[in-house]
C-alpha positions in Angstrom: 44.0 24.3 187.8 45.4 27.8 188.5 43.6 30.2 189.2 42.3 32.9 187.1 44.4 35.5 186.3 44.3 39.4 185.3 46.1 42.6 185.2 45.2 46.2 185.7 43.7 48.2 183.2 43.1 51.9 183.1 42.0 54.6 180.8 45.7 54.2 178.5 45.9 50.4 178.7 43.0 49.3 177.7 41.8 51.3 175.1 45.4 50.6 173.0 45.2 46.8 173.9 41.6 47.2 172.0 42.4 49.2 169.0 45.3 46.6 168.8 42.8 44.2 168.1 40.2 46.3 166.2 43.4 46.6 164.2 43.1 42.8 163.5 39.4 42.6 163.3 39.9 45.4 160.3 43.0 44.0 158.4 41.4 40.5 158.9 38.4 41.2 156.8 40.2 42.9 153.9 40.1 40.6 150.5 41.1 42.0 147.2 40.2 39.5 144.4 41.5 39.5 140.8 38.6 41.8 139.9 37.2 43.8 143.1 37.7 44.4 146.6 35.1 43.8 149.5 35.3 43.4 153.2 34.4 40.1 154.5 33.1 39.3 158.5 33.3 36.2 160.1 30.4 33.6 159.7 29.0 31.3 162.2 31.6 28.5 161.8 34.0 31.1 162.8 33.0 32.5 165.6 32.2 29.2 167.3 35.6 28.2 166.8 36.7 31.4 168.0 35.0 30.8 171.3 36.7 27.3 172.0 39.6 29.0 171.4 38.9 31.9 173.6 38.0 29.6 176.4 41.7 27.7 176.1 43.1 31.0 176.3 41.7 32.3 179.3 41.9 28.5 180.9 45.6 28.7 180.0 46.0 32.5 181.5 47.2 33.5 177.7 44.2 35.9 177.9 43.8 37.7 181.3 40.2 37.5 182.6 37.5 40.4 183.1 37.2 41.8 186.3 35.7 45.2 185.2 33.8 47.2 182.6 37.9 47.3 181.3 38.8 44.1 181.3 35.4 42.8 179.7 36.1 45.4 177.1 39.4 43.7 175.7 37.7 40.5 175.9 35.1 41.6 173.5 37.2 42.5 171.0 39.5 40.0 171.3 36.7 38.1 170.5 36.0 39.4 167.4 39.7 39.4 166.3 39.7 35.8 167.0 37.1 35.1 165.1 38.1 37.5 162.4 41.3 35.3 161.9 40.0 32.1 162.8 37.7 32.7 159.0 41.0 34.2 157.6 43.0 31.1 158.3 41.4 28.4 158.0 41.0 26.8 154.5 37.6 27.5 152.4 34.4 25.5 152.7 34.7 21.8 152.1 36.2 18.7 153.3 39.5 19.8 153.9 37.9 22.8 156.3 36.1 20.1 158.3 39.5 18.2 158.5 40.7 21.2 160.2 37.8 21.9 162.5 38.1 18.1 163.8 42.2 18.6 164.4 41.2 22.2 166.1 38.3 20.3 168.2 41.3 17.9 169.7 43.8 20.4 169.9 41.4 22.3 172.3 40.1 19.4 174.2 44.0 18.6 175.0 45.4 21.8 175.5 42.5 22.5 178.4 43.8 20.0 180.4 46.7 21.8 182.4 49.2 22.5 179.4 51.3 25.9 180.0 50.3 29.2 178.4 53.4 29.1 176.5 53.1 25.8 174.8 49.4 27.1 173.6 51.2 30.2 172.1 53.4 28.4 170.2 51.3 26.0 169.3 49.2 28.7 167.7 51.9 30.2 166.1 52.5 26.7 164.5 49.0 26.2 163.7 49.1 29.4 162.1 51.9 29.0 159.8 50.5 25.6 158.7 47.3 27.1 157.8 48.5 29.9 155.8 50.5 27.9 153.6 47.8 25.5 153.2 45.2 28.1 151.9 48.1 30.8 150.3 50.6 28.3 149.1 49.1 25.1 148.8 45.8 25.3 147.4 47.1 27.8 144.9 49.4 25.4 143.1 47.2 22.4 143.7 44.8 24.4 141.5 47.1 25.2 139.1 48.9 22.7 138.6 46.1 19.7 138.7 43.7 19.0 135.8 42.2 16.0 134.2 42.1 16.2 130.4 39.0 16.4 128.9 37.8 12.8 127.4 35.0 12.0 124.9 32.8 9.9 126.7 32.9 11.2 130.2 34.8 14.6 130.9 37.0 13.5 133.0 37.9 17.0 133.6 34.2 18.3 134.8 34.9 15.8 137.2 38.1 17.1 138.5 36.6 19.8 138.8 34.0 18.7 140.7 36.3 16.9 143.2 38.5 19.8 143.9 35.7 21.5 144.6 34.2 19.4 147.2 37.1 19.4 148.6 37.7 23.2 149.4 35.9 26.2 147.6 38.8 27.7 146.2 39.0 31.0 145.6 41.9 33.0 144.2 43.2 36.6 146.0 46.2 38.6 144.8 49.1 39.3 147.2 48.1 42.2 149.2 45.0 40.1 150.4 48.0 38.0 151.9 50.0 41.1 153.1 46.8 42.0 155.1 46.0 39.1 156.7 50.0 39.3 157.7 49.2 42.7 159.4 46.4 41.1 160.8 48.2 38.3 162.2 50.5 41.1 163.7 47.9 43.7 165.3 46.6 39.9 167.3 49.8 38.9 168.6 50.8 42.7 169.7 47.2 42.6 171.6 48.2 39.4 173.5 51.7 40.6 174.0 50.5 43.8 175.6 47.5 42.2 177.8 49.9 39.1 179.1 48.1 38.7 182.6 50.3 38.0 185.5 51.2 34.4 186.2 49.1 32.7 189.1 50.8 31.4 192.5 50.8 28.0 190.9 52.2 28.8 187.2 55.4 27.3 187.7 53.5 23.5 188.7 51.9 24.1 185.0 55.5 24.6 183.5 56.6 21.0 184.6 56.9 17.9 182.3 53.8 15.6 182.4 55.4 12.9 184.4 56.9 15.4 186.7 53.1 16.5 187.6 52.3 13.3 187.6 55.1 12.2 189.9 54.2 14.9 192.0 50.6 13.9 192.5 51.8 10.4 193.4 53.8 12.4 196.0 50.9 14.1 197.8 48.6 11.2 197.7 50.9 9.1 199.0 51.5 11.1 202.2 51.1 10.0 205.8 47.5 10.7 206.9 49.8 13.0 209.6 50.3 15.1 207.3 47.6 15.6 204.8 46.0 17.7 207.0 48.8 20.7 206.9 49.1 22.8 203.7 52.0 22.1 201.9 54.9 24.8 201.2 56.2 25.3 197.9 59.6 24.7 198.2 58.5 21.3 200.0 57.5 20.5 196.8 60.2 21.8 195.0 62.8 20.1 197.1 60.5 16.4 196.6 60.8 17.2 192.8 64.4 17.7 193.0 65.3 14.3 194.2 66.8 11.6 191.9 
């Protein structure tokens, strides 16, 4: 595992990496219905997830760790940001949120386990994408578009209904509740951008192709007992990975 990471903050750097994602924390709780407009914070669910994810980040040096009153500032609201648009992405209660949850519980325990910063950024993008269409494309014309007819001796469409509802709380938001979340979305990945920590001694190990690592770690347990006392130098290793 690298080691952790940070970069210097001062009195310019730090407060503008914050309001970038105060910025997100706002825009992420904006929701204008079809009748009225209301802000809406994170719950509980939310900000758990938020803190899985926020451990991942800092594991995978995508978030720079505190060192100071600074640094622990940024954290704290990137925090919050997080788990503004962890509850702005993912779908509304029911089963198909728990679905999601599970998949985000995996994606976490995998990506802690030595996978480069930029694979975890992407993958986030990814998983972002896939979430907003889900709850701003999806859901919408599911909803729309699906309903039982109504029948004599049992509604068939009560039931319906009742399914979709167990399924995911649906609720219906006009465009500009979608424009928002986009400027949230935006404001988070500016924050990141601007707080990118310096890469650790050992970031370019973390760059290599699983069986690379792994053929490396054959390598150095597989050396003469000569030798494992000496550290080893980093174009050693290098030069033993760029054999064929």
């Amino acid at each position: 595992m690298s080691r952790r990471t940070s970069r210097e903050w001062n009195l310019v750097s730090a407060p503008a990496v914050s309001f970038a994602f105060l910025l997100a924390f706002f825009f992420g709780g904006l929701w204008v219905g079809p009748l009225e407009v209301e802000y809406r914070v994170f719950g509980l669910v939310d900000a758990l997830a938020a803190l899985l994810i926020l451990y991942v980040l800092l594991n995978t040096q995508v978030l720079s760790w505190p060192r100071d009153a600074f640094g622990g500032l940024v954290l704290l609201y990137a925090g919050i940001a997080t788990a503004q648009l962890v509850g702005l992405l993912l779908p509304p209660p029911g089963v198909i949120e728990w679905f999601v949850l599970a998949v985000l519980i995996i994606f976490a325990w995998g990506a802690s386990f030595g996978v480069h910063r930029t694979r975890i950024v992407l993958g986030l993008g990814l998983a972002s994408v896939a979430l907003a269409a889900l709850r701003y494309s999806v859901l919408p014309f599911v909803w729309a578009s699906t309903r039982l007819p109504e029948t004599p001796v049992v509604n068939l469409r009560s039931l319906g209904e009742s399914f979709k509802t167990l399924l995911v709380a649906y609720e219906p938001s006009r465009p500009i509740t979608q424009f928002y979340a986009l400027l949230a979305i935006l404001a988070w990945a500016g924050a990141v951008w601007l707080q990118w920590p310096p890469p650790a001694d050992d970031d370019w190990i973390r760059q290599l192709p699983r069986s690379e690592r792994d053929r490396l770690l054959y390598w150095l347990l597989n050396q003469e007992t000569a030798d494992r006392g000496r550290g080893l130098e980093a174009e050693e290793v290098r030069g033993y990975l760029g054999r064929r």
